[in-house]
PyMOL Python script that loads the backbone (N, CA, C, O; Angstrom):
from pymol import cmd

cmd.read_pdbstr("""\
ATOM      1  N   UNK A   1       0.120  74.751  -3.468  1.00  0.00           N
ATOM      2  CA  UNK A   1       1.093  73.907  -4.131  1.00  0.00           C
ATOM      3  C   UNK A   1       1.129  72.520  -3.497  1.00  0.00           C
ATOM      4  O   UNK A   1       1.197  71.410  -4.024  1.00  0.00           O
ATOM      5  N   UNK A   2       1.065  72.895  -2.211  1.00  0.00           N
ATOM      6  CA  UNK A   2       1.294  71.525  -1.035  1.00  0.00           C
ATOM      7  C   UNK A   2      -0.120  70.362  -1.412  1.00  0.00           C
ATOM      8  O   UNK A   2       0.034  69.146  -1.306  1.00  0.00           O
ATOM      9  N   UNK A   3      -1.616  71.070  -1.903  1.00  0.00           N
ATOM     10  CA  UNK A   3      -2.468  70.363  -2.124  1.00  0.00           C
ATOM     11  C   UNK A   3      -2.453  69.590  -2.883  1.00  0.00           C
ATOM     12  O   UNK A   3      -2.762  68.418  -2.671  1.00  0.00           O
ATOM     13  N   UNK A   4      -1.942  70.246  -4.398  1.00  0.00           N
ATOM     14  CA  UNK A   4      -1.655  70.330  -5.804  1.00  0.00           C
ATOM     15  C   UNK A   4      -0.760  68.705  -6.431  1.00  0.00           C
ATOM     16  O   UNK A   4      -0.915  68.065  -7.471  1.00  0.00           O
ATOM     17  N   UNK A   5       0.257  68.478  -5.124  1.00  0.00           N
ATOM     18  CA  UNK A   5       1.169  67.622  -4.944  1.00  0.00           C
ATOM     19  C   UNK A   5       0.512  66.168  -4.434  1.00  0.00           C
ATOM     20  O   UNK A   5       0.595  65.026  -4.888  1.00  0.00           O
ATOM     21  N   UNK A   6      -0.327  66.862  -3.036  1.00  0.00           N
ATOM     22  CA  UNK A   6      -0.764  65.645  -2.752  1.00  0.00           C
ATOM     23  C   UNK A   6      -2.010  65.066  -3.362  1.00  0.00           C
ATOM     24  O   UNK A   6      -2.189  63.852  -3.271  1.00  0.00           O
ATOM     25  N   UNK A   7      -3.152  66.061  -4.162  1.00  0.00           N
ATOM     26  CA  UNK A   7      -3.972  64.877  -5.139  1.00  0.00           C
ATOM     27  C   UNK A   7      -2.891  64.557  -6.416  1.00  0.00           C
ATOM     28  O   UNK A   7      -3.503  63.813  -7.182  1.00  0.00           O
ATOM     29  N   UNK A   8      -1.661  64.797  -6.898  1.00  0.00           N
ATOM     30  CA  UNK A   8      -1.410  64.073  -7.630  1.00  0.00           C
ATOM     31  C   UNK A   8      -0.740  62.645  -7.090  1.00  0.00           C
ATOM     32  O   UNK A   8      -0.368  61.732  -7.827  1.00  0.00           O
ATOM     33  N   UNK A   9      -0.690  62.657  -6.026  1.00  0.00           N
ATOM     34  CA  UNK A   9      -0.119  61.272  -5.228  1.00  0.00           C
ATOM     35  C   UNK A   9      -1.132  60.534  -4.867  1.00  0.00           C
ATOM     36  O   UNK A   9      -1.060  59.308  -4.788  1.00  0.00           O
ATOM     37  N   UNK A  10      -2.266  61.273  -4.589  1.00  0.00           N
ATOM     38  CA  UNK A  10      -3.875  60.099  -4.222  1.00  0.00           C
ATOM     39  C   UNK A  10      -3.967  59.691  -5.683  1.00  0.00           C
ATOM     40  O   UNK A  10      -4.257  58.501  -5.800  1.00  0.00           O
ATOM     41  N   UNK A  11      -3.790  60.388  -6.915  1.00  0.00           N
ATOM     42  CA  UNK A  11      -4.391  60.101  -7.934  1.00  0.00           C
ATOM     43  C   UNK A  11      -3.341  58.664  -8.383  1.00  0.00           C
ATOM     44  O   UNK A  11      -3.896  57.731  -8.963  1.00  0.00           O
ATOM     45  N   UNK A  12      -2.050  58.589  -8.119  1.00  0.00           N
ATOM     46  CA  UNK A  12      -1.344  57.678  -8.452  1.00  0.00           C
ATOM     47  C   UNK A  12      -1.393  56.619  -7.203  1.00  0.00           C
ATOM     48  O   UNK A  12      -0.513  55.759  -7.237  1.00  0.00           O
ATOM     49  N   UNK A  13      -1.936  56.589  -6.552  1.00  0.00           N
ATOM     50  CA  UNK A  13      -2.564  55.731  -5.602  1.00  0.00           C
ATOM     51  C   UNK A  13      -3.374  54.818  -5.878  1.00  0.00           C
ATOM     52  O   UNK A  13      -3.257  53.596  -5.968  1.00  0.00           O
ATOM     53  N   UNK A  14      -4.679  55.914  -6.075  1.00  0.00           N
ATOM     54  CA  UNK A  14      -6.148  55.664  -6.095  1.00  0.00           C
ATOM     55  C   UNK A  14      -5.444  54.038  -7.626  1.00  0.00           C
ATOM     56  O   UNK A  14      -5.563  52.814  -7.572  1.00  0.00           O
ATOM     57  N   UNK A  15      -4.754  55.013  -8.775  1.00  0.00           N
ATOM     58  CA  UNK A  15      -4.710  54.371 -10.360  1.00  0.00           C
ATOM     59  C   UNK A  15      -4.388  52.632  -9.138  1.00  0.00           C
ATOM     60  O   UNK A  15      -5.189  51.723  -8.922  1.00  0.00           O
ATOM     61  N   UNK A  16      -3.421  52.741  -8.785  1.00  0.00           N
ATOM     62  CA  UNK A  16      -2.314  51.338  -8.507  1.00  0.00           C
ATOM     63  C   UNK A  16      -3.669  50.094  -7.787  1.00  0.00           C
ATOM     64  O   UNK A  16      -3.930  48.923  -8.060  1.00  0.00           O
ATOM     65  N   UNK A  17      -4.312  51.178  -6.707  1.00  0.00           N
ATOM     66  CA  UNK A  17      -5.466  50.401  -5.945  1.00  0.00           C
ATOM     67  C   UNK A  17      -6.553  50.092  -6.550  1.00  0.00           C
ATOM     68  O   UNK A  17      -7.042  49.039  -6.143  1.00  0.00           O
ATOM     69  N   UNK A  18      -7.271  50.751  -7.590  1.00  0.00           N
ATOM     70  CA  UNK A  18      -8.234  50.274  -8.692  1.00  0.00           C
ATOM     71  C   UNK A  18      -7.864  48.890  -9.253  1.00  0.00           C
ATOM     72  O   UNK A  18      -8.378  47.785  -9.079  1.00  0.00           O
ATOM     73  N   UNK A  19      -6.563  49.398 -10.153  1.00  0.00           N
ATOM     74  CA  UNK A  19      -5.900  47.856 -10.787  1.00  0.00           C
ATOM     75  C   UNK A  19      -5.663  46.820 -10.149  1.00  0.00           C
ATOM     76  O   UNK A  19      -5.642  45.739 -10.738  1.00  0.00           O
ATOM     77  N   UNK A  20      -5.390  46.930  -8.559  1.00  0.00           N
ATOM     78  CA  UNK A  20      -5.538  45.847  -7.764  1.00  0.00           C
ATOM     79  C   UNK A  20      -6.628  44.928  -7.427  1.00  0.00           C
ATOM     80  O   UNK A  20      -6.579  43.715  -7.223  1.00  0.00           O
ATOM     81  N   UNK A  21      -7.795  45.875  -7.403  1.00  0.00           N
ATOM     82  CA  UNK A  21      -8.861  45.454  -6.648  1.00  0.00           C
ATOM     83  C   UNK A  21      -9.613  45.557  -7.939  1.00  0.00           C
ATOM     84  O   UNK A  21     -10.654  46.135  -7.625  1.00  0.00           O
ATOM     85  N   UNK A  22      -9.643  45.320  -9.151  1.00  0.00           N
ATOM     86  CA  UNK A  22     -10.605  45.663  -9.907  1.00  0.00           C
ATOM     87  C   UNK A  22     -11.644  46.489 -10.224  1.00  0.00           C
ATOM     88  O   UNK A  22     -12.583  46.189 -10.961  1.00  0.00           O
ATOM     89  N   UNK A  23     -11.450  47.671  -9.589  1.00  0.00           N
ATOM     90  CA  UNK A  23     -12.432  48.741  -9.825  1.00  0.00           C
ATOM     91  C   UNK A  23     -11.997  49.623 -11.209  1.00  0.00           C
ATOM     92  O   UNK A  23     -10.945  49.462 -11.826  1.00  0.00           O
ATOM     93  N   UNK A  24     -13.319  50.820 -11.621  1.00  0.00           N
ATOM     94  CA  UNK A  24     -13.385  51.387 -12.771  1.00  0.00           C
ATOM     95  C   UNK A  24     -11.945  52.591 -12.054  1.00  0.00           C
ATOM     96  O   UNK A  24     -11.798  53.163 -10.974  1.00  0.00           O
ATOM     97  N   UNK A  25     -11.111  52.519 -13.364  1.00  0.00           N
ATOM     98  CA  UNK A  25      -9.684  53.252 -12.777  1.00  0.00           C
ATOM     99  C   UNK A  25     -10.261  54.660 -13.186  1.00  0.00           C
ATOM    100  O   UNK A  25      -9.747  55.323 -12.285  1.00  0.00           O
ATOM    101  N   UNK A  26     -10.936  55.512 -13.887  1.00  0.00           N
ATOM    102  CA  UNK A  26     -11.003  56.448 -14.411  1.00  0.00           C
ATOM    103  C   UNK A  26     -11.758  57.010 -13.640  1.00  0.00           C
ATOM    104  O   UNK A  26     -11.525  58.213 -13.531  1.00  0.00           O
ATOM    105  N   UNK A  27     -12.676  56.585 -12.983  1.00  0.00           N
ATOM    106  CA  UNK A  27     -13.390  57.189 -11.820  1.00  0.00           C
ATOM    107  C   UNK A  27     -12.797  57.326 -10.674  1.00  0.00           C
ATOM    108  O   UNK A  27     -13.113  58.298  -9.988  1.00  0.00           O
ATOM    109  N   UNK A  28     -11.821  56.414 -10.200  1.00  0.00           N
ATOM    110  CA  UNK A  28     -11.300  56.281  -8.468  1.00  0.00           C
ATOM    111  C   UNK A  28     -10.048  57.215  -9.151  1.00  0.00           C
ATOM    112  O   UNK A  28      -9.683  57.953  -8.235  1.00  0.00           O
ATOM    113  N   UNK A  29      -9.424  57.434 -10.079  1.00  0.00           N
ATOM    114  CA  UNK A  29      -8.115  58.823 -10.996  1.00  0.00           C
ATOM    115  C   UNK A  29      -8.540  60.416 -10.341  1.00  0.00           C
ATOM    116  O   UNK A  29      -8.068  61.265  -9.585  1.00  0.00           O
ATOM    117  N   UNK A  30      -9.776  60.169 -11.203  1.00  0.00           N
ATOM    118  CA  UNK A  30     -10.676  61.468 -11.185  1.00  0.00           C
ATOM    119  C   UNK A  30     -10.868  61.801  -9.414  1.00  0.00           C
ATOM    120  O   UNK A  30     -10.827  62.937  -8.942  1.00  0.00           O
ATOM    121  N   UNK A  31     -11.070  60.596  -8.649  1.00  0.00           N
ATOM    122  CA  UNK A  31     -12.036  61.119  -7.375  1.00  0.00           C
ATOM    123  C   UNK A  31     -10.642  61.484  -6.409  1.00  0.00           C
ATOM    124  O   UNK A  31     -10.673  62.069  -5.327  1.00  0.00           O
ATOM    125  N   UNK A  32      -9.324  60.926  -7.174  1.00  0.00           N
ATOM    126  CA  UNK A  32      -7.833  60.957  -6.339  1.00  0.00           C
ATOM    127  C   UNK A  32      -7.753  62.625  -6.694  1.00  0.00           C
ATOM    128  O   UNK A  32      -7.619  63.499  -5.837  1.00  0.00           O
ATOM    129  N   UNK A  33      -7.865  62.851  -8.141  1.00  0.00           N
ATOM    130  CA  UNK A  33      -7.353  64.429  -8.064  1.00  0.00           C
ATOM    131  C   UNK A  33      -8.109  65.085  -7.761  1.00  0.00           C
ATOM    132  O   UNK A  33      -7.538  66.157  -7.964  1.00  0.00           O
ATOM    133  N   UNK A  34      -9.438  65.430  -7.240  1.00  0.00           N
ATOM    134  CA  UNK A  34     -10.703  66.069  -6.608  1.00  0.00           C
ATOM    135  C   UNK A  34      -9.903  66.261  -5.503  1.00  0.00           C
ATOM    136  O   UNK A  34      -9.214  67.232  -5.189  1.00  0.00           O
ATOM    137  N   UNK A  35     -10.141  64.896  -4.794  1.00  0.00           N
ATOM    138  CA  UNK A  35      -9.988  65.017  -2.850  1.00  0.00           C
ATOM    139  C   UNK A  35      -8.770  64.631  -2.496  1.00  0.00           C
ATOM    140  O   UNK A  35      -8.426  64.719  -1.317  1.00  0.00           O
ATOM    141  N   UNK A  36      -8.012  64.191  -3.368  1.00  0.00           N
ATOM    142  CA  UNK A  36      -6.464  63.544  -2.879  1.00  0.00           C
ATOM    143  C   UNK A  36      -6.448  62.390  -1.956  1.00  0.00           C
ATOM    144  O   UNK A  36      -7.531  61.805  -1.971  1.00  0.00           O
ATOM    145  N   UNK A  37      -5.698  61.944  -1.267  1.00  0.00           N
ATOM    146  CA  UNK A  37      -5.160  61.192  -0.518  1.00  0.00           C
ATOM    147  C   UNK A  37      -7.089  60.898   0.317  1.00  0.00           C
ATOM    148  O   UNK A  37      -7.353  59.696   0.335  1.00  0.00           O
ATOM    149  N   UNK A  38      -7.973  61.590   0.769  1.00  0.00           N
ATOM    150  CA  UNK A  38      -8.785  61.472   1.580  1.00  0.00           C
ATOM    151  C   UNK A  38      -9.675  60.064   0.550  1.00  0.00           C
ATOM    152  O   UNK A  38     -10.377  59.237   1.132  1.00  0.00           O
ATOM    153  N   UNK A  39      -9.518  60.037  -0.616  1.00  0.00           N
ATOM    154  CA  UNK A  39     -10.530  59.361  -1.974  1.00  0.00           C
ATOM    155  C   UNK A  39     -10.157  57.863  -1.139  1.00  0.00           C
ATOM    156  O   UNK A  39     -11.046  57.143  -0.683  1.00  0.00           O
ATOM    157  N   UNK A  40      -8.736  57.557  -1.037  1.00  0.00           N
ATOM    158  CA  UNK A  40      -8.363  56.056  -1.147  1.00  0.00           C
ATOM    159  C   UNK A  40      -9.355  55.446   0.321  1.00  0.00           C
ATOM    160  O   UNK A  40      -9.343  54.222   0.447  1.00  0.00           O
ATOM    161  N   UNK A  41     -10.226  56.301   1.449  1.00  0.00           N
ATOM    162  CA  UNK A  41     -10.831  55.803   2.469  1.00  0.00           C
ATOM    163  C   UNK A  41     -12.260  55.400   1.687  1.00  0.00           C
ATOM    164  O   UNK A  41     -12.935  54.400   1.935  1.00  0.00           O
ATOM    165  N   UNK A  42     -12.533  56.350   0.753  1.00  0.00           N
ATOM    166  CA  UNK A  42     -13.513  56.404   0.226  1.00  0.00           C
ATOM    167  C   UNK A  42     -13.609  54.976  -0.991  1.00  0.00           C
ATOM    168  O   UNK A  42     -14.721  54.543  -1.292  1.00  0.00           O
ATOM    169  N   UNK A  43     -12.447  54.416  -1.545  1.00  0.00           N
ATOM    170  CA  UNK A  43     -12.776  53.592  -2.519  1.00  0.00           C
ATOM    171  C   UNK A  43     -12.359  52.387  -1.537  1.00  0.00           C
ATOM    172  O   UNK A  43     -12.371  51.434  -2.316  1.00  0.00           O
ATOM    173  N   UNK A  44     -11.920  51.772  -0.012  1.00  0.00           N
ATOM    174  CA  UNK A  44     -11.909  51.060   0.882  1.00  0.00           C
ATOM    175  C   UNK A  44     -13.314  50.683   1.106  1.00  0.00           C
ATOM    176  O   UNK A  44     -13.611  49.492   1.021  1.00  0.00           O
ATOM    177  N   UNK A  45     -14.269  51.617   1.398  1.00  0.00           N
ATOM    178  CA  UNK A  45     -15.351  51.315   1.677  1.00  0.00           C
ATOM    179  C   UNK A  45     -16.483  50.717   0.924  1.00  0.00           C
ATOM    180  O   UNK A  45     -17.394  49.932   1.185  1.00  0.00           O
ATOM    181  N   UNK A  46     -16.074  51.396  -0.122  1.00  0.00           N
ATOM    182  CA  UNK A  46     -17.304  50.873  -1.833  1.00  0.00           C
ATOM    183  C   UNK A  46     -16.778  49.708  -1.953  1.00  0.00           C
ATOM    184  O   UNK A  46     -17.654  48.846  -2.013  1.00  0.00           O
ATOM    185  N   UNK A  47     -15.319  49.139  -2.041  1.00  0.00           N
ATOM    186  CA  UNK A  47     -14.784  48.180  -2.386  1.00  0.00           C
ATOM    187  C   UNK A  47     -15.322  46.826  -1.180  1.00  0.00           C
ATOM    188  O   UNK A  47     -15.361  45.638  -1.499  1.00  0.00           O
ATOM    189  N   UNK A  48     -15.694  47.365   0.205  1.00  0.00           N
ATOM    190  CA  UNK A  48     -15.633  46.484   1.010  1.00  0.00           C
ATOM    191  C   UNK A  48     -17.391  46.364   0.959  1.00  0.00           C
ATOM    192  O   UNK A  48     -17.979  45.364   1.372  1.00  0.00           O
ATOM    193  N   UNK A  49     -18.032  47.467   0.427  1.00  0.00           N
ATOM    194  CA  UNK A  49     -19.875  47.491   0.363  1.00  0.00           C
ATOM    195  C   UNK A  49     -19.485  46.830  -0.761  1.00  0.00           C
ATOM    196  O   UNK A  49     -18.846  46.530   0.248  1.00  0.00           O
ATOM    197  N   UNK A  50     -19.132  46.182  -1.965  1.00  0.00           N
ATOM    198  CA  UNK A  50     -19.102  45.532  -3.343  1.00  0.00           C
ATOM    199  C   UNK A  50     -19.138  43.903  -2.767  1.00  0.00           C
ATOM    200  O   UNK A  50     -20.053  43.081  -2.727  1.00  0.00           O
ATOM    201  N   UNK A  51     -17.420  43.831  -2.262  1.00  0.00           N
ATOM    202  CA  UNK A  51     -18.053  42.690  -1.589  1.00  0.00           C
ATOM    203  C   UNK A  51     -19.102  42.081  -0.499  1.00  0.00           C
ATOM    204  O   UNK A  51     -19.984  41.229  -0.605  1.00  0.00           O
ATOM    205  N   UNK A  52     -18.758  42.672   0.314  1.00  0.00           N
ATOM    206  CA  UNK A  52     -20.378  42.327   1.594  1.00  0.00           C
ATOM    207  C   UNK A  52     -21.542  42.146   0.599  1.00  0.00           C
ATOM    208  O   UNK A  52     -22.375  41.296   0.913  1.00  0.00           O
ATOM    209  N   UNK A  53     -21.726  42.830  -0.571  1.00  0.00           N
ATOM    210  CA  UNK A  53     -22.868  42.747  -0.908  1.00  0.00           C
ATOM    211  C   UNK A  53     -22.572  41.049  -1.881  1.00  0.00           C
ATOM    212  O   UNK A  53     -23.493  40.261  -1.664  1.00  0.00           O
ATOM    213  N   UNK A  54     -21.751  40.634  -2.592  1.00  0.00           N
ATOM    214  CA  UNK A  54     -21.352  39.921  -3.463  1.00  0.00           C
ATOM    215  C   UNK A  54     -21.589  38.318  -2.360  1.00  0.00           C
ATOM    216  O   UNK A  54     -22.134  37.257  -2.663  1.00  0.00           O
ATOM    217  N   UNK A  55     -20.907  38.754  -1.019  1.00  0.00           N
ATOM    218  CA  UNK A  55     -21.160  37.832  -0.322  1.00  0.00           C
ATOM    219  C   UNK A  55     -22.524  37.239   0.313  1.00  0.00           C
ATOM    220  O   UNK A  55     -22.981  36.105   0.172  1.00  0.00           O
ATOM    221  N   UNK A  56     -22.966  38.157   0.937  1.00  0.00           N
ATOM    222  CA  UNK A  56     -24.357  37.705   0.729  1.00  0.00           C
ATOM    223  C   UNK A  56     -25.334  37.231   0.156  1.00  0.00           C
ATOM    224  O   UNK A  56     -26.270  36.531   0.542  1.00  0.00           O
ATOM    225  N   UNK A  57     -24.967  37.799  -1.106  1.00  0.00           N
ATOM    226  CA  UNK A  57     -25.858  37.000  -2.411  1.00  0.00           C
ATOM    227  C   UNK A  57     -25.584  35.831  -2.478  1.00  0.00           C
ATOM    228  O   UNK A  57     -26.454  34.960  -2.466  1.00  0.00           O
ATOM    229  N   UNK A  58     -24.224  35.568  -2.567  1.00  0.00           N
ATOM    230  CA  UNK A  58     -23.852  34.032  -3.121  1.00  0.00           C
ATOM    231  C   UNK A  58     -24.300  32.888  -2.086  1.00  0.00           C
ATOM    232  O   UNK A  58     -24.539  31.710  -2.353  1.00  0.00           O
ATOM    233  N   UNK A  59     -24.371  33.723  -0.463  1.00  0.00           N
ATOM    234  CA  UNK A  59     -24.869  32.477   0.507  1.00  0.00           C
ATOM    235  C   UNK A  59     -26.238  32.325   1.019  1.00  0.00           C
ATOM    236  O   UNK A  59     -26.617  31.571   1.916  1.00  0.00           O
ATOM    237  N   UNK A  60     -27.151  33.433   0.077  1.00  0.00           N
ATOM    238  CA  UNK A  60     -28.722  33.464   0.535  1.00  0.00           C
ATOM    239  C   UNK A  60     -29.079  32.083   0.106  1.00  0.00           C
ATOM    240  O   UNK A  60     -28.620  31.415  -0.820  1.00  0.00           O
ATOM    241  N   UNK A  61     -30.045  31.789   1.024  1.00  0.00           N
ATOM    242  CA  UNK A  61     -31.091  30.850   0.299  1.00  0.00           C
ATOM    243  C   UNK A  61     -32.617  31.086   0.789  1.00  0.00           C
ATOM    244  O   UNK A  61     -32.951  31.289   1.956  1.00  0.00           O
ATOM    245  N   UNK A  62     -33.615  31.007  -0.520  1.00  0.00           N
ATOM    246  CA  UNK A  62     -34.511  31.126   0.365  1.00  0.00           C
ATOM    247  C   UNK A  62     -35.591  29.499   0.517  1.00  0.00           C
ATOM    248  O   UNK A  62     -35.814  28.583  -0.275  1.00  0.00           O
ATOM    249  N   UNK A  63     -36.055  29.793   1.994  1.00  0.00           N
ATOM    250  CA  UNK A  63     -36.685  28.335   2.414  1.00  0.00           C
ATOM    251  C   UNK A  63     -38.421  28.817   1.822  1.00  0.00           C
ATOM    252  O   UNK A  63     -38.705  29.975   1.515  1.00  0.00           O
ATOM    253  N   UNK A  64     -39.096  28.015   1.784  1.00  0.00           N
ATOM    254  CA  UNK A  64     -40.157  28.251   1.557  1.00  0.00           C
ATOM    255  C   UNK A  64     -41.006  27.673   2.488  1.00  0.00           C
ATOM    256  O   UNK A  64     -42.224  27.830   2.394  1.00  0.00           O
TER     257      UNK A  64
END
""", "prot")
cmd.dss("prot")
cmd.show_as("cartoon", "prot")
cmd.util.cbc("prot")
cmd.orient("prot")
């Protein structure tokens, strides 16, 4: 029951932190009621590999 409770609280989490950060909400919903509360470390990290990667691109240059 105690589990049951807490992925429905990652899942209303995960929804609030998607819409914040612009991620796909139906996937980070889904990955809240799977694993619960453990998902929101998991969409921290993709979110922070999205940018690192976004950043890098924009400041490459290449010399020839």
């Amino acid at each position: 029951m105690i589990w049951f409770l807490l992925s429905l609280l990652g899942a209303v989490v995960l929804y609030i932190e998607a819409v914040r950060k612009g991620m796909p909400i139906k996937r980070w919903v889904f990955a809240g009621l799977m694993c619960g509360p453990c998902a929101w470390y998991l969409l921290s990290v993709h979110y922070r590999r999205l940018w690192l990667r976004n950043q890098i691109s924009e400041y490459c240059m290449w010399r020839a």
